[in-house]
C-alpha positions in Angstrom: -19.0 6.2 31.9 -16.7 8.8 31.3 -13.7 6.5 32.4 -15.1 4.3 29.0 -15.2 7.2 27.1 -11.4 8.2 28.1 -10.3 4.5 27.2 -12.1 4.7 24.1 -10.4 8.1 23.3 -7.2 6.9 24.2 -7.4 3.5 22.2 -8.3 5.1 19.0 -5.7 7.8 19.2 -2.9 4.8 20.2 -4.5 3.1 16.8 -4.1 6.5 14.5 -0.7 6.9 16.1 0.6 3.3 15.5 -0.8 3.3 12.1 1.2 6.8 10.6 4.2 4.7 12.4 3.8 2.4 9.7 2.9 4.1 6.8 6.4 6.3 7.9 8.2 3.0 8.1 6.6 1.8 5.2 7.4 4.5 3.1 11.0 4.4 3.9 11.4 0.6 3.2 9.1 0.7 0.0 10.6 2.7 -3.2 7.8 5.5 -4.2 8.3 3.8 -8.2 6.8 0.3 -6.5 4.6 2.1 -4.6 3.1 4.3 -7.8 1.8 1.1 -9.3 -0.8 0.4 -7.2 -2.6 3.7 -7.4 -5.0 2.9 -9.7 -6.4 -0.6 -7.5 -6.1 1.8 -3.8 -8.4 4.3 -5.3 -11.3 1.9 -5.9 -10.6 0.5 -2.8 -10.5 4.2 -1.2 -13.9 4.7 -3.2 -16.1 1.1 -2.1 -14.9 2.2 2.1 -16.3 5.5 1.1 -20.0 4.2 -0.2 -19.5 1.8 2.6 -19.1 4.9 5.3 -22.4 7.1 3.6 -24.3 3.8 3.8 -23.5 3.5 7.7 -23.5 7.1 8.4 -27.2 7.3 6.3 -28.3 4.1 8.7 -27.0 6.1 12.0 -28.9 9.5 10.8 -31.9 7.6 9.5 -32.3 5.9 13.6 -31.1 8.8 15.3 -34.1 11.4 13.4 -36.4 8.1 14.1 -35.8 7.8 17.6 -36.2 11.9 17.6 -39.4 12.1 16.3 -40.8 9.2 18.8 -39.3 11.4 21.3 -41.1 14.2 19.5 -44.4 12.6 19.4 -44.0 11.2 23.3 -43.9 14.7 24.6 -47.0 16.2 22.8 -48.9 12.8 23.9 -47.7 13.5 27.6 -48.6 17.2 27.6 -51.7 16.5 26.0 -52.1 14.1 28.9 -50.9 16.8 31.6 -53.2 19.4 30.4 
């Protein structure tokens, strides 16, 4: 498991890496005047990933604190059981 953890690591890092390659090489090809023009569409976009990321994130907390308070209640019911 912690060989897949590495790989994962490592992938995602090669992925951030490769990806500020190209916003370098983009931003030397593309003139920042061209560029400037889009603003306004890229910050909605920026914005609807965001609502999309809280949405996922609230889904991930929302099982995690379930699957917690099973645990939770599993304990008491086995040392009620021990006792």
């Amino acid at each position: 498991m912690p060989v897949l953890g590495f790989a994962l690591l490592l992938g995602v890092a090669v992925a951030a890496m490769a990806a500020a390659g190209a916003v370098y090489v983009l931003a030397g090809i593309i003139p920042a005047d061209s560029r400037g023009r889009h603003n306004d569409v890229l910050g909605f976009v920026y914005a609807e990933i965001g609502v999309i990321y809280a949405v996922v994130l609230a889904m991930v907390v929302v099982g995690v604190w379930d699957m917690h308070s099973r645990e939770h209640a599993n304990t008491y019911t086995e040392t009620n059981a021990l006792l």
